[in-house]
BALOBA-1460 file (C-alpha; in Angstrom, 3 decimals):
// residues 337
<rec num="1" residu="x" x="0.000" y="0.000" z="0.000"/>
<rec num="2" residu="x" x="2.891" y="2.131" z="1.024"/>
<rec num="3" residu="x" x="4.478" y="1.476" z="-2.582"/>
<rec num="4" residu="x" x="1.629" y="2.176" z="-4.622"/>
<rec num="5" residu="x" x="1.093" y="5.755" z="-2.492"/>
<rec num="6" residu="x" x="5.006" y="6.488" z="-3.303"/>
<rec num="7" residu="x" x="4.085" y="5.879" z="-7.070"/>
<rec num="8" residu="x" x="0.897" y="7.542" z="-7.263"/>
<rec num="9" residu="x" x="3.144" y="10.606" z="-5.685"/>
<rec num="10" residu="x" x="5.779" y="10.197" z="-7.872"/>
<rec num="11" residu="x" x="3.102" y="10.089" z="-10.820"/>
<rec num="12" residu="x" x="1.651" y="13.993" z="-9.742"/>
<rec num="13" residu="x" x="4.477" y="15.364" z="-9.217"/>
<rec num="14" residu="x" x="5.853" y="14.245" z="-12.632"/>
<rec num="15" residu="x" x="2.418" y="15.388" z="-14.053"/>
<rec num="16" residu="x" x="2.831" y="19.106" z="-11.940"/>
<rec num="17" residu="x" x="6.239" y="19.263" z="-13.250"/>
<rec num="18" residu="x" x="4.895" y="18.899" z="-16.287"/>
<rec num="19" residu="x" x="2.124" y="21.180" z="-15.934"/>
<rec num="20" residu="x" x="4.394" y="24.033" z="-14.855"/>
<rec num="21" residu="x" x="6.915" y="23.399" z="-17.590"/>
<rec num="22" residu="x" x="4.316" y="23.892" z="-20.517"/>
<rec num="23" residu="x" x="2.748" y="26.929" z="-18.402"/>
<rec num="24" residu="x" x="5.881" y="28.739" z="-18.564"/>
<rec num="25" residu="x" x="6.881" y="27.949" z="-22.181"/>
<rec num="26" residu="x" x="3.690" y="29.005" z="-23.389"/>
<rec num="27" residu="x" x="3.531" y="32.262" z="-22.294"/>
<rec num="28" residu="x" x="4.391" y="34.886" z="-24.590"/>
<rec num="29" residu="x" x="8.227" y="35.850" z="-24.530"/>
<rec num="30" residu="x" x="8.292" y="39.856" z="-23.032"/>
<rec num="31" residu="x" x="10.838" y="41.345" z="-25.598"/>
<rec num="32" residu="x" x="13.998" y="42.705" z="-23.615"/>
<rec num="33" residu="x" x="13.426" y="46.752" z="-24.094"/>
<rec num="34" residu="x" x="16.672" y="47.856" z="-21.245"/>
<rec num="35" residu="x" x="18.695" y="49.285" z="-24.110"/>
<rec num="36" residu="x" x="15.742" y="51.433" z="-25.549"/>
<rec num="37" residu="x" x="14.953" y="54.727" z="-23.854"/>
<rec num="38" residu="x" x="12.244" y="57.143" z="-24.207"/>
<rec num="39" residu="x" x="11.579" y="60.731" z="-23.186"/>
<rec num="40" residu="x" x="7.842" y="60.322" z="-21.851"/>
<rec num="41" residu="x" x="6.842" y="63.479" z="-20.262"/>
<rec num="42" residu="x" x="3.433" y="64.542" z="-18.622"/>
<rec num="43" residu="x" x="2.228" y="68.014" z="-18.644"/>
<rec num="44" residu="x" x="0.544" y="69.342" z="-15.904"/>
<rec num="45" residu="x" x="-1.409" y="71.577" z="-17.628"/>
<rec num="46" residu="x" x="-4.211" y="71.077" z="-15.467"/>
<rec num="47" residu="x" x="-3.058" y="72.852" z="-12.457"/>
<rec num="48" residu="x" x="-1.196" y="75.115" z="-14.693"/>
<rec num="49" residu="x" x="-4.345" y="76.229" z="-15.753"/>
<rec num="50" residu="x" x="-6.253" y="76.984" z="-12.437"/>
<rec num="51" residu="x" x="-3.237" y="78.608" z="-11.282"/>
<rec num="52" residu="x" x="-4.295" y="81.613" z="-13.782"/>
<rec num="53" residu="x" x="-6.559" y="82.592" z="-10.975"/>
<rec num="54" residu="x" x="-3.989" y="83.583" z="-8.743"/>
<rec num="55" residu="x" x="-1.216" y="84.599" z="-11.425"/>
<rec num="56" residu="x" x="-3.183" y="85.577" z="-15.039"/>
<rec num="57" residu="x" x="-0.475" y="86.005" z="-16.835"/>
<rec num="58" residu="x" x="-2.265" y="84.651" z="-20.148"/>
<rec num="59" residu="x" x="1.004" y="85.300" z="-22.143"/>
<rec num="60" residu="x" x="3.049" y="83.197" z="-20.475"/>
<rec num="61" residu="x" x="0.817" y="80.462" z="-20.057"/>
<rec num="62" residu="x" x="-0.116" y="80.207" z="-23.952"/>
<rec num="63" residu="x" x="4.030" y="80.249" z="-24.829"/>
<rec num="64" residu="x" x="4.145" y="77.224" z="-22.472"/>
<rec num="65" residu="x" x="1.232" y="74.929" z="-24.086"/>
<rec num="66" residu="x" x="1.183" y="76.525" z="-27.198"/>
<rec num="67" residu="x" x="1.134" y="73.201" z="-28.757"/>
<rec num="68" residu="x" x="-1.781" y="72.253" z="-26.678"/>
<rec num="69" residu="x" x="-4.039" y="75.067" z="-25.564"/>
<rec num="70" residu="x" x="-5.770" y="76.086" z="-29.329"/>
<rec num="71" residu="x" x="-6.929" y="72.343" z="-28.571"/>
<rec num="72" residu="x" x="-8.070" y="71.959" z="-25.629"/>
<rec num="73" residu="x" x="-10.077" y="75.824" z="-25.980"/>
<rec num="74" residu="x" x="-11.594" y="74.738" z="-29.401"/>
<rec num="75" residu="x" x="-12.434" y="71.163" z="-28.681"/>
<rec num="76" residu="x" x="-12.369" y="70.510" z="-25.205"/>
<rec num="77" residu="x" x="-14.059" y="73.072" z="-23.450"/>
<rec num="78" residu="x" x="-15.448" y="75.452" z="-26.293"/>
<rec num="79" residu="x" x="-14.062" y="78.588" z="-26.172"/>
<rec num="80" residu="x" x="-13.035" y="79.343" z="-29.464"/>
<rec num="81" residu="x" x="-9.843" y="81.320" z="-30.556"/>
<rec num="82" residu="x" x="-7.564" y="81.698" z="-27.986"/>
<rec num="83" residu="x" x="-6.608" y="85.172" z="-29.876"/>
<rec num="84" residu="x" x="-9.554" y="86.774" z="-29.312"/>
<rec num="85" residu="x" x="-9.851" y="89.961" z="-27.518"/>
<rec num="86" residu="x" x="-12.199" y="88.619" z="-24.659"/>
<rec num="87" residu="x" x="-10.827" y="85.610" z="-24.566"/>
<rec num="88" residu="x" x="-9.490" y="85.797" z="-21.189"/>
<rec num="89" residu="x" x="-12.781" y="87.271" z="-20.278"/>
<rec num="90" residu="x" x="-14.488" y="83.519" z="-21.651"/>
<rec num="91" residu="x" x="-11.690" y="81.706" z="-19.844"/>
<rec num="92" residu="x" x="-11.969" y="82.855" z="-16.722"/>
<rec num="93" residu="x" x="-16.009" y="82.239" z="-16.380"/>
<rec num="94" residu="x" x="-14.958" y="78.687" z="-16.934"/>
<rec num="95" residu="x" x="-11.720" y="79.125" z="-14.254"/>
<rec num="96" residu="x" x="-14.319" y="80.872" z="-11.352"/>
<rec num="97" residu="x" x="-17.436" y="78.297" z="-11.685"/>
<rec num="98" residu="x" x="-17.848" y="77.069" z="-8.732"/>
<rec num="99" residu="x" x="-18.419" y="73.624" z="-9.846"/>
<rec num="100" residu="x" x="-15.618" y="73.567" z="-11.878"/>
<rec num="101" residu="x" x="-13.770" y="75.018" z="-8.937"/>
<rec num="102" residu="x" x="-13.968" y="72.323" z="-6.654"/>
<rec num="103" residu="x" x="-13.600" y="70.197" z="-9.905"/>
<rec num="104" residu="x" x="-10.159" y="71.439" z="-9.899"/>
<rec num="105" residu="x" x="-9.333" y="70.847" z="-6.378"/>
<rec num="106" residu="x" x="-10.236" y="67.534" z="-6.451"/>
<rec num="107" residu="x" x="-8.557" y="66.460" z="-9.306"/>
<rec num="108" residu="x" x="-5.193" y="68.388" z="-7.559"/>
<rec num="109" residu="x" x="-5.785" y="66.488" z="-4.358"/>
<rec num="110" residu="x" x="-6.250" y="62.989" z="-6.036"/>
<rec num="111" residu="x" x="-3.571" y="63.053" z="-8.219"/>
<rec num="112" residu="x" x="-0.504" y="65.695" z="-6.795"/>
<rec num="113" residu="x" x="1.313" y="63.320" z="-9.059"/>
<rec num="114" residu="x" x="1.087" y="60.861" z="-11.586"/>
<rec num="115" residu="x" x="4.678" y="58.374" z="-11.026"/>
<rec num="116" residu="x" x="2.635" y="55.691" z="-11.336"/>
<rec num="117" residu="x" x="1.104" y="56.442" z="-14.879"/>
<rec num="118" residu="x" x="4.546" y="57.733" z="-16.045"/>
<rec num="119" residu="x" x="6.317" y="54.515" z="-15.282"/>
<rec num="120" residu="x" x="3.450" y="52.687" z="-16.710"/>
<rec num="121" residu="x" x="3.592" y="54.799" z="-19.957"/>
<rec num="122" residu="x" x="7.444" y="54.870" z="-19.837"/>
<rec num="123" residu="x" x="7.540" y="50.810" z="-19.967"/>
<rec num="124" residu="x" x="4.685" y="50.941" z="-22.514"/>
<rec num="125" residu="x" x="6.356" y="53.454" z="-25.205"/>
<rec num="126" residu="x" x="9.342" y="51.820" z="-24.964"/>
<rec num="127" residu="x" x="7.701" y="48.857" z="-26.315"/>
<rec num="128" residu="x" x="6.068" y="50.942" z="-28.936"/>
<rec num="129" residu="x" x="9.960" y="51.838" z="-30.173"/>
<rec num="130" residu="x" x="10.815" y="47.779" z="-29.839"/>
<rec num="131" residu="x" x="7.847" y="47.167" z="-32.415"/>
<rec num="132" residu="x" x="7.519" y="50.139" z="-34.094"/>
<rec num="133" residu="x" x="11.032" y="52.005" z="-34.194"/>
<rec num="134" residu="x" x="9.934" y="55.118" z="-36.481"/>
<rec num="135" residu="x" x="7.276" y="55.903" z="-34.730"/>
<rec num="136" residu="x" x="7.414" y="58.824" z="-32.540"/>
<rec num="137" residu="x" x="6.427" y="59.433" z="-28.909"/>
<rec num="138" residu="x" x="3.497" y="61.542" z="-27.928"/>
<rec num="139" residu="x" x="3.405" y="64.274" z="-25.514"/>
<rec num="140" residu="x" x="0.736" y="64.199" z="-22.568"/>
<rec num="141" residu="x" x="-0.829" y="67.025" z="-21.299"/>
<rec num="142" residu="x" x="-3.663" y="66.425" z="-18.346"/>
<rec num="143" residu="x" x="-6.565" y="68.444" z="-18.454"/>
<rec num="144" residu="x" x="-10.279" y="68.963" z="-16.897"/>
<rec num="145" residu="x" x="-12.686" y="68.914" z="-19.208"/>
<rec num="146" residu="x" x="-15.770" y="69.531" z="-17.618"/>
<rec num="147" residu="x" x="-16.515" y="66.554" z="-17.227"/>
<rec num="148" residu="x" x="-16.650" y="65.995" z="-21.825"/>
<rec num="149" residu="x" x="-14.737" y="63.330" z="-23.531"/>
<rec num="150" residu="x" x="-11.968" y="62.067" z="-21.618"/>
<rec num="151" residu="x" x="-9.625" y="62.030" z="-24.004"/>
<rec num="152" residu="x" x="-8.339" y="64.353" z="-27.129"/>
<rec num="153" residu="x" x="-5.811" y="63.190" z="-29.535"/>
<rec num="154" residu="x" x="-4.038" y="65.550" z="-32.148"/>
<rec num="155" residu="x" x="-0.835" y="64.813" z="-34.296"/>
<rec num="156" residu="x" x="2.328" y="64.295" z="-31.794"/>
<rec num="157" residu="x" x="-0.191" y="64.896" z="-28.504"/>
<rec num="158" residu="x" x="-2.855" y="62.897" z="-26.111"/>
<rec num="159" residu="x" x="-4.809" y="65.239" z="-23.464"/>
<rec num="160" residu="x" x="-6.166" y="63.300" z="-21.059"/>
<rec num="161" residu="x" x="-9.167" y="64.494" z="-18.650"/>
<rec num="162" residu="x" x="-8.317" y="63.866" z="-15.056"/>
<rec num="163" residu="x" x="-11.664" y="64.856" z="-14.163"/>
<rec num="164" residu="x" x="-13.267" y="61.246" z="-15.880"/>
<rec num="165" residu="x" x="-11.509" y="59.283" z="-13.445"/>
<rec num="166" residu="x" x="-11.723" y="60.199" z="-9.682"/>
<rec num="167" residu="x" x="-13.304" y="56.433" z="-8.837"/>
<rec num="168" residu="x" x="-16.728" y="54.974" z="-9.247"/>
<rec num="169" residu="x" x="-18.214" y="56.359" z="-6.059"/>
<rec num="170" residu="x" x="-17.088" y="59.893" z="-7.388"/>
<rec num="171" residu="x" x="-19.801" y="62.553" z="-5.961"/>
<rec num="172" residu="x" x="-19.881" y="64.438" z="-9.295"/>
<rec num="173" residu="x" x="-20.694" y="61.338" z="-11.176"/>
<rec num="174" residu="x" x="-23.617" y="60.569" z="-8.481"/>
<rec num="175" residu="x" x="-24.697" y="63.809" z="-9.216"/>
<rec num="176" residu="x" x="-24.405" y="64.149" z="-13.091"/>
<rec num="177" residu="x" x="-26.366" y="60.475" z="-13.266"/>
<rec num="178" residu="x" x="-23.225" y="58.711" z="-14.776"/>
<rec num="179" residu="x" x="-24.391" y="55.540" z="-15.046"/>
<rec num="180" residu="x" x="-22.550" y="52.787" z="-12.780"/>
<rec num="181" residu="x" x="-21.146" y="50.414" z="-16.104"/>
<rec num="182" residu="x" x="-18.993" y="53.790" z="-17.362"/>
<rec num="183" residu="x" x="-18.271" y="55.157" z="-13.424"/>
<rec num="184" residu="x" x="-16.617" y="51.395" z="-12.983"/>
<rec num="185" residu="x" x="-14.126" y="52.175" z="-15.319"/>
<rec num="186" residu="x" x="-13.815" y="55.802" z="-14.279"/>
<rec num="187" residu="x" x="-10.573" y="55.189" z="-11.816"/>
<rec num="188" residu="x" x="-7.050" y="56.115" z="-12.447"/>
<rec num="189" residu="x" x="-5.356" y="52.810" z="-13.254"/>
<rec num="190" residu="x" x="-7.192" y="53.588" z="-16.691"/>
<rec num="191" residu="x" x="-5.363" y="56.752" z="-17.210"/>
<rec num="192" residu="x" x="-2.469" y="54.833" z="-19.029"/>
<rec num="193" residu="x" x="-4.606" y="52.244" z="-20.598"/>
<rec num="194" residu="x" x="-6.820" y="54.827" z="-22.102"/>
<rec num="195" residu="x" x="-3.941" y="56.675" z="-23.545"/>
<rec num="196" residu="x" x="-2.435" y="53.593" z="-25.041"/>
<rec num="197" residu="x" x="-6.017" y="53.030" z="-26.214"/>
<rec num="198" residu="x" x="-6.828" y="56.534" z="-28.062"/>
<rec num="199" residu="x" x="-3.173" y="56.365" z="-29.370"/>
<rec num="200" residu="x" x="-3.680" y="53.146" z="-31.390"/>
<rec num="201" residu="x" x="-7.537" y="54.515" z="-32.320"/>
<rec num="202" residu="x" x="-5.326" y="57.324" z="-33.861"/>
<rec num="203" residu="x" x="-2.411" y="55.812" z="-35.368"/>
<rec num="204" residu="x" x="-4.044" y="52.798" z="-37.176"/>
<rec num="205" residu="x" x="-7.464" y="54.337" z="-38.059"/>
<rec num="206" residu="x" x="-10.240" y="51.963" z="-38.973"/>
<rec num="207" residu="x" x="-10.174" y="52.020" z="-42.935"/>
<rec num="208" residu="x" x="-11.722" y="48.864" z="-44.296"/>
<rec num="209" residu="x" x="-12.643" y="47.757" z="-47.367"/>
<rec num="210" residu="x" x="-16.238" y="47.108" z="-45.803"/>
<rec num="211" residu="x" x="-17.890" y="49.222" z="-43.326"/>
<rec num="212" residu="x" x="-19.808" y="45.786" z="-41.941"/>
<rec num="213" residu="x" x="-20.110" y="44.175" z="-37.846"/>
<rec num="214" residu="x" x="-17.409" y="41.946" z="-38.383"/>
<rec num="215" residu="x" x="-14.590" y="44.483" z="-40.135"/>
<rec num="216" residu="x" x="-15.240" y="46.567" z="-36.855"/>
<rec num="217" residu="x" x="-15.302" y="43.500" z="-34.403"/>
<rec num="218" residu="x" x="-12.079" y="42.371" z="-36.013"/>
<rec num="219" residu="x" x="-10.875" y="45.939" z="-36.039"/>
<rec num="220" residu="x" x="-11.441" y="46.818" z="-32.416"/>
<rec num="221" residu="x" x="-9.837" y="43.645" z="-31.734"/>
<rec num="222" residu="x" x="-6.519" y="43.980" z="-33.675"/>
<rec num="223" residu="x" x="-6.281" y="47.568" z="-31.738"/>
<rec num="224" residu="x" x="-6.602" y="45.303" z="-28.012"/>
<rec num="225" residu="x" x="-4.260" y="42.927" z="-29.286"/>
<rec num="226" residu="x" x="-1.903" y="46.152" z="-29.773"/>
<rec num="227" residu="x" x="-2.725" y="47.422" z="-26.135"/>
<rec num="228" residu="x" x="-2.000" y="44.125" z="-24.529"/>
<rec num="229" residu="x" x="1.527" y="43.715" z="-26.741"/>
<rec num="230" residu="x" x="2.625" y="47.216" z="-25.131"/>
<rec num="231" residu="x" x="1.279" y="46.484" z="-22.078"/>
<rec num="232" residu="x" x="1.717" y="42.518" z="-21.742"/>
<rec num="233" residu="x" x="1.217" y="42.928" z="-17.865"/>
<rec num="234" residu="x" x="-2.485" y="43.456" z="-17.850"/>
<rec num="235" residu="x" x="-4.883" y="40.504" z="-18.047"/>
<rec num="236" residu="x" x="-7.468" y="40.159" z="-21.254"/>
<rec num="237" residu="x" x="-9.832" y="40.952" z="-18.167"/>
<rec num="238" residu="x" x="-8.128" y="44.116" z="-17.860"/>
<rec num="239" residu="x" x="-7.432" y="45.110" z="-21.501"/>
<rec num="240" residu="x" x="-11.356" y="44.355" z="-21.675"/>
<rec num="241" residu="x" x="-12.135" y="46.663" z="-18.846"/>
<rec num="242" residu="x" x="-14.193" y="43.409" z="-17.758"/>
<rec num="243" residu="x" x="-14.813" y="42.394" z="-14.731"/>
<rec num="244" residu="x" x="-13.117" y="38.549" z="-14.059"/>
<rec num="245" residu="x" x="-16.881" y="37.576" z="-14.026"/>
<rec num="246" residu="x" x="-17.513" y="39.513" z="-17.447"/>
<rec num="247" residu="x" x="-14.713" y="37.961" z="-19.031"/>
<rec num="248" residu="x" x="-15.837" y="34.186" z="-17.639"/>
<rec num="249" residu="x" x="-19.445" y="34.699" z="-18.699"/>
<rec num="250" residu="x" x="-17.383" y="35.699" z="-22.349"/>
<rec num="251" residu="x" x="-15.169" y="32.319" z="-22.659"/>
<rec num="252" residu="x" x="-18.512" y="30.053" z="-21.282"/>
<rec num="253" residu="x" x="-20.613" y="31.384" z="-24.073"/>
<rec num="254" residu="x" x="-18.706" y="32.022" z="-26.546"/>
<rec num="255" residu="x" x="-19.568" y="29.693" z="-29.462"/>
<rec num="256" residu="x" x="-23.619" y="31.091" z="-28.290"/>
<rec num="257" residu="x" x="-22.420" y="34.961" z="-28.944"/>
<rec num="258" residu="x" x="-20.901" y="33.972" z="-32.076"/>
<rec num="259" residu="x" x="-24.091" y="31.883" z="-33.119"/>
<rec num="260" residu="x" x="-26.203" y="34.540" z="-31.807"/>
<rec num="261" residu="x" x="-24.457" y="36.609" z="-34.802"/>
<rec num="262" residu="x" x="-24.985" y="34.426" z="-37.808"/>
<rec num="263" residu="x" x="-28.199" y="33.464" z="-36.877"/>
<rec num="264" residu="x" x="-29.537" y="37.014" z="-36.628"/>
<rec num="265" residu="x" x="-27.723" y="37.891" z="-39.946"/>
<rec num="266" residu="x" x="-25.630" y="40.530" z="-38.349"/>
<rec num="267" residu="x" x="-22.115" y="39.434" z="-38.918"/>
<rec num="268" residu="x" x="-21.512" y="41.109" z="-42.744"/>
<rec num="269" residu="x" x="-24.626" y="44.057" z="-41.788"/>
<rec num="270" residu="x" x="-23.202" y="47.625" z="-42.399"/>
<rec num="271" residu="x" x="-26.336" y="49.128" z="-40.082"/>
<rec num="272" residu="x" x="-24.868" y="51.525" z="-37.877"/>
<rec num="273" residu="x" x="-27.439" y="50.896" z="-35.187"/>
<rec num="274" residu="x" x="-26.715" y="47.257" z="-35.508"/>
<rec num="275" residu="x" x="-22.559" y="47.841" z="-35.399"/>
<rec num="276" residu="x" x="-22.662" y="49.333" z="-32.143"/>
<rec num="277" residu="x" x="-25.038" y="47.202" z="-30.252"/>
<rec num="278" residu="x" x="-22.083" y="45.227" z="-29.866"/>
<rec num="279" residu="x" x="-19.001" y="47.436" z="-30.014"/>
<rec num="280" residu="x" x="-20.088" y="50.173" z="-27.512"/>
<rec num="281" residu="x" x="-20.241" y="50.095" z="-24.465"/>
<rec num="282" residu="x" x="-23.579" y="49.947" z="-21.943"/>
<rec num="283" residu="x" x="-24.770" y="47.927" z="-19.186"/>
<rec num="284" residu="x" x="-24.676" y="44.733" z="-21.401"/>
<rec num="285" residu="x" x="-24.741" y="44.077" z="-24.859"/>
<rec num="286" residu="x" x="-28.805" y="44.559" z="-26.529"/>
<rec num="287" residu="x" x="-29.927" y="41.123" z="-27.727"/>
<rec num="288" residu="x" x="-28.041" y="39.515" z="-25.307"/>
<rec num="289" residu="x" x="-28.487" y="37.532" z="-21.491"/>
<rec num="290" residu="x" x="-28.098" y="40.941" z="-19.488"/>
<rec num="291" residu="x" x="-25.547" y="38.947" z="-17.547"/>
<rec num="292" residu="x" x="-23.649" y="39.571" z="-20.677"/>
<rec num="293" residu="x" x="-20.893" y="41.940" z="-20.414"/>
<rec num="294" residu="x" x="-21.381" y="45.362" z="-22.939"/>
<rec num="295" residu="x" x="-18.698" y="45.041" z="-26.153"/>
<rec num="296" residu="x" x="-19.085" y="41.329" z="-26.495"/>
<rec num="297" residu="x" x="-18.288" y="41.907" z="-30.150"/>
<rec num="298" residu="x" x="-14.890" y="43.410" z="-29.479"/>
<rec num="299" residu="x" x="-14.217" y="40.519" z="-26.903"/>
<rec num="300" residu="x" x="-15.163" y="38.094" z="-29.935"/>
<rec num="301" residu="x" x="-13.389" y="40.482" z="-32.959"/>
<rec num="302" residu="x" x="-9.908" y="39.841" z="-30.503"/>
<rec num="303" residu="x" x="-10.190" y="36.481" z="-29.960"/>
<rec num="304" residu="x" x="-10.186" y="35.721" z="-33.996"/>
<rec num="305" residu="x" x="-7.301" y="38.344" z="-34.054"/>
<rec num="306" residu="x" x="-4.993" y="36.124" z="-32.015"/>
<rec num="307" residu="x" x="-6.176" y="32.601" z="-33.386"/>
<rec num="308" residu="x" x="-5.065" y="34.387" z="-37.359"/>
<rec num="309" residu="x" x="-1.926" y="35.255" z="-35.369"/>
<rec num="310" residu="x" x="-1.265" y="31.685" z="-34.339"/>
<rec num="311" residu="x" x="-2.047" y="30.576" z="-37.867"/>
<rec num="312" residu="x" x="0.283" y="33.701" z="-39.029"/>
<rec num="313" residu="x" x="3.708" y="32.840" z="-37.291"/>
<rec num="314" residu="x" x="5.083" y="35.205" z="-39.984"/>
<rec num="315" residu="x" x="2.895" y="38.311" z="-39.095"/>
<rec num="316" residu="x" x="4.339" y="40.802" z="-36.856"/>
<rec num="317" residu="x" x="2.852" y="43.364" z="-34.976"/>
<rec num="318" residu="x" x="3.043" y="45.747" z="-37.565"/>
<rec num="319" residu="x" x="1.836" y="43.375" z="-40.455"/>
<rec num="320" residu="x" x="-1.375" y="43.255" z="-38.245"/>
<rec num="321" residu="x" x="-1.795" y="46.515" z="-37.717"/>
<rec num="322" residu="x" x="-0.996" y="47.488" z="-41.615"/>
<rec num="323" residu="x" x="-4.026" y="44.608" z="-42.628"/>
<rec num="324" residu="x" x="-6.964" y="46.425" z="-43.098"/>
<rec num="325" residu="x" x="-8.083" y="43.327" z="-45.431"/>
<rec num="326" residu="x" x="-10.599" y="41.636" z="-42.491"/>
<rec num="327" residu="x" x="-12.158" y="39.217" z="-44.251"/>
<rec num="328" residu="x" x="-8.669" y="37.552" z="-44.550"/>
<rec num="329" residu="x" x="-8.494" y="37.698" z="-41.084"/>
<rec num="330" residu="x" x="-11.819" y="36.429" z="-40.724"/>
<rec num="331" residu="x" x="-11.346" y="33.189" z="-43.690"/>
<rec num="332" residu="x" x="-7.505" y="32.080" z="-42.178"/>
<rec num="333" residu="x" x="-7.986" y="32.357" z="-38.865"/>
<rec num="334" residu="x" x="-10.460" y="29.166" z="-39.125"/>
<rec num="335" residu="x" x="-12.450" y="30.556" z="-36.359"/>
<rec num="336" residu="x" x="-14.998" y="28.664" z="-35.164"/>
<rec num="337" residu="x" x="-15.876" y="28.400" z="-31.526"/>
């Protein structure tokens, strides 16, 4: 008896050695990036701003962000032309609001710095250089935007509104009605994500032969496989924004989603209302179990991403994001859950 225990031991262990073995040989390789540097830089222009209150030197303050400020006035917060005579006079209704006051003073007193996003985005853009060497490296400015889109992207530049992620239980977001499935996501260990995000929206735009559900499923999903690649430490949970739950519920029913698709006739539909049912993002996705996560078709659009990139050994990074051909991607990655 005594034996057989010793070789039924012997056995697992063999079998865990195994198991561990295979674990760590199959995970993808992290590409060695200690010889590449990069000069990532955040602008504070955010408290730069507010500070006008107590020093309005305007001058001084458009030489600084002259790069950013036309931007941010024209698109951000709608001021217009930051050369106009009462300019200042627009700028500084916004400035003494008093909601946009203690805006300001929260975002100051929630994020006096932002180390952790600049390491993030340091380790990130320096494995934007490893697979993409002539591409150049952004400059970030923070802003508040009132509480508008939380990110603006122009050539060489990413603004990103600090006020669109003081946490989920956030009293202006209880008070403006944001509804819980966005506030969830509205915490700062997005802030890097989202940049990473809006800078491959910007840099490989969609352009496909066919404006149909699956070119922007497949789409969407080539530009996660691109986050996760320059940031290989988060989880597909994480590169989601899903919840561990939201992501199990998406592997248990997957071959039902994807059913769900070709039996409704939606896969190859170019119906805008139909498109975004599954690519944006809400409380869960319309049609759907509403235990289903929201963006179902993204989660779907990356998973036949990576099995063409298993069937692709030869495809780099940047041959992916240079194919704009997604019914290729579609016919060879064999996808069929």
């Amino acid at each position: 008896m005594r034996t057989q225990l010793k070789k039924i031991s012997k056995i697992i262990l063999v079998f865990l050695l195994f198991l561990f073995i295979f674990s760590c040989s199959s995970k993808t390789k992290r590409p060695d990036v200690s010889n590449i540097s990069v000069d990532i830089k955040i602008h504070r222009f955010d408290l730069d701003l507010f500070r006008l209150k107590q020093n309005p030197d305007l001058g001084a303050f458009k030489e600084k962000y002259s790069d950013f400020l036309s931007l941010y006035s024209n698109k951000v917060i709608g001021l217009g032309n930051t050369n106009s005579s009462d300019y200042m006079d627009y700028l500084n209704k916004f400035l003494y609001d008093s909601i946009m006051t203690a805006v300001s003073e929260q975002v100051a007193k929630s994020f006096p710095n932002l180390d952790g996003v600049q390491n993030e985005l340091d380790e990130s853009f320096k494995l934007l250089k490893y697979y993409f060497p002539k591409k150049s490296i952004p400059q970030i400015y923070t802003q508040i935007s009132g509480f508008n889109q939380s990110i603006v992207v122009a050539p060489n530049l990413i603004g990103i509104s600090l006020d669109k992620y003081l946490g989920a239980e956030c009293e202006f977001y209880k008070y403006l009605r944001t509804p819980m499935y966005a506030r969830k996501n509205m915490i700062p260990k997005r802030i890097g994500q989202d940049i990473i995000l809006a800078y491959a929206l910007t840099e490989f735009p969609f352009q496909p032969t066919k404006d149909d559900l699956i070119s922007n499923m497949i789409y969407q999903g080539k530009v996660r496989f691109f986050v996760q690649h320059l940031m290989p430490d988060k989880s597909e949970a994480n590169v989601m924004k899903y919840s561990d739950e939201d992501l199990a519920w998406c592997k248990e029913n997957e071959s039902l989603m994807w059913g769900y698709i070709i039996e409704q006739k939606h896969l190859f539909s170019t119906d805008y209302r139909t498109i975004i049912k599954y690519i944006n993002d809400g409380p869960f996705t319309p049609g759907m179990p509403q235990e289903s996560p929201s963006r179902t078709g993204i989660w779907i659009g990356w998973q036949i991403v990576k099995k063409f990139m298993n069937k692709h050994p030869e495809y780099t990074l940047r041959d992916l994001m240079a194919e704009n051909d997604y019914e290729k991607i579609l016919r060879e990655s064999s996808f069929q859950p």
